[in-house]
C-alpha positions as CSV (number, residue, x, y, z in Angstrom):
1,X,102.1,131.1,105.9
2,X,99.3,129.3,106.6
3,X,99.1,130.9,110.4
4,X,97.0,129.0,112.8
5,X,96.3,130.3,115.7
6,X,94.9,128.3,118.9
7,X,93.1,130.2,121.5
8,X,92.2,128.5,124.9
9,X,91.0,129.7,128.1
10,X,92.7,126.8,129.8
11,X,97.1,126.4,129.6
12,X,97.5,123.1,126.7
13,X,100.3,120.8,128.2
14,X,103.3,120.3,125.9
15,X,102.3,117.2,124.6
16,X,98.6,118.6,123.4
17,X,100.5,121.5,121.6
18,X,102.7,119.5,119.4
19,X,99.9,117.3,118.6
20,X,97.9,119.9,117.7
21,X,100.5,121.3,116.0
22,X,101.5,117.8,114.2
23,X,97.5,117.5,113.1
24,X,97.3,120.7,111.7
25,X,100.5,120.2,109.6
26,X,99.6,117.1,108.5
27,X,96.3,117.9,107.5
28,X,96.7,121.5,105.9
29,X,100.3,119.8,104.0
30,X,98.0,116.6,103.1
31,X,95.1,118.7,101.2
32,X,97.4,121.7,100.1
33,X,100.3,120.3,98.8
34,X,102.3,123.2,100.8
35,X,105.8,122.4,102.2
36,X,105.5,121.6,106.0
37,X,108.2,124.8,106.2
38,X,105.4,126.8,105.6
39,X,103.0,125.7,108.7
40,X,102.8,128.0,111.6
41,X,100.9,127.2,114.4
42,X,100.8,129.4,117.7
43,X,99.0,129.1,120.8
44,X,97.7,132.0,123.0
45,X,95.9,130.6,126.8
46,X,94.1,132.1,128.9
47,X,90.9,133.7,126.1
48,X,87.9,133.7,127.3
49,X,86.3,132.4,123.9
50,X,82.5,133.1,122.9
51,X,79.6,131.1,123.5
52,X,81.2,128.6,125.9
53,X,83.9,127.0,123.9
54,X,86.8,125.8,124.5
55,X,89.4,125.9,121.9
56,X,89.4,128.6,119.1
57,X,91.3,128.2,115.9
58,X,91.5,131.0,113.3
59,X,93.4,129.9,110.0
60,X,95.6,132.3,108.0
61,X,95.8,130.9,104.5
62,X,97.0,131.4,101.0
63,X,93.9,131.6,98.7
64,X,93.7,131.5,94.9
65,X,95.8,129.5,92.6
66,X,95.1,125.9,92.8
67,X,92.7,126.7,95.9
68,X,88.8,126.3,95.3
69,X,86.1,126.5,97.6
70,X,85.3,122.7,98.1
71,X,89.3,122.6,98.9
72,X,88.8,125.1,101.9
73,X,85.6,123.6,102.7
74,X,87.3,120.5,103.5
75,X,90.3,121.9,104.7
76,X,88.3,123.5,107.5
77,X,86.3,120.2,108.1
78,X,89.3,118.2,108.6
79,X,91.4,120.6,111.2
80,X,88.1,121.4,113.1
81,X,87.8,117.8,113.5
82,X,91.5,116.6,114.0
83,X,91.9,119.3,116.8
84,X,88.8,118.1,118.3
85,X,90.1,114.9,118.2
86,X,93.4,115.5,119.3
87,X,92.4,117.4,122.5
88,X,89.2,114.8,123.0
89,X,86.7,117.6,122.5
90,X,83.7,117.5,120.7
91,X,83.2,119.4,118.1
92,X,80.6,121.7,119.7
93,X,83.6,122.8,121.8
94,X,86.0,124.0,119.4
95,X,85.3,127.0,117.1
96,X,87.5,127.0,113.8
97,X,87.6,129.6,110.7
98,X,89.5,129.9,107.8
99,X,90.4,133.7,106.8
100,X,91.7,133.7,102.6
101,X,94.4,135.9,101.9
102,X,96.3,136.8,98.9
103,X,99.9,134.9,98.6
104,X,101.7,137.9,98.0
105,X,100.3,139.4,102.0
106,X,103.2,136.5,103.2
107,X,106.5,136.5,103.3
108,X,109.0,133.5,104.0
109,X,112.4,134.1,104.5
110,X,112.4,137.6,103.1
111,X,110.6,136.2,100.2
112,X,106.7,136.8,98.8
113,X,105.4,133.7,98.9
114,X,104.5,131.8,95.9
115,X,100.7,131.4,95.0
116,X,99.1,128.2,96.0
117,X,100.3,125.2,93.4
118,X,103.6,126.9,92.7
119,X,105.6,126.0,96.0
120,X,108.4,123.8,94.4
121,X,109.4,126.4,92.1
122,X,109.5,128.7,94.7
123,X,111.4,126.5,97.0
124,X,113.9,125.5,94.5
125,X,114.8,129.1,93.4
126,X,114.3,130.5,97.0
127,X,117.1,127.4,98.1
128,X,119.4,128.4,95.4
129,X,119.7,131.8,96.4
């Protein structure tokens, strides 16, 4: 947890996916302070996506705890613009949501995971176990 998921109608070469994959980390890690063990991102091609874009991102992320709205706000800002970037889109081309979901909905490792501001805790009693 957080899952991203990237839709496109057309296949992304290898390179595009890990830097999509290496923006969305380093943008959702930068603003969140979540581990970069906790970043998924996974691609699905061939979706026909609505109203003519390209690229479709749908965020699955922990909400509460140290996460306020102008926190998601800009968290949303910055992927919809570093994927954009990243595949030389505009942003008109690339359709991006965040979905909030309670910490304990995700599991790591067999674990719940920990609400948002209480990673290294977690991490440090998960890693001792």
């Amino acid at each position: 947890m957080p899952v991203y998921t990237i839709a496109s109608l057309e296949k992304l070469t290898p390179e595009q996916t890990y830097k999509v994959s290496e923006a969305i980390t380093d943008i959702h890690c930068d603003l969140t302070g979540a581990p970069t063990e906790f970043v998924n991102v996974i691609f699905m091609n061939g979706q026909s996506l609505a109203n003519n874009k390209k690229v479709g991102v749908i965020g699955n992320v922990r909400s509460g705890g140290n996460r306020n709205r102008e926190l998601t706000d800009e968290l949303k800002h910055r992927i919809h613009e570093g994927v954009a970037e990243v595949l030389a889109l505009s942003i008109e081309q690339l359709s991006m949501a965040l979905v909030g979901v309670p910490a304990s909905w995700g599991m790591e490792g067999g674990e719940i995971l920990p609400e948002p501001g209480e990673e290294e805790a977690w991490l440090r009693r998960t890693k001792a176990s």
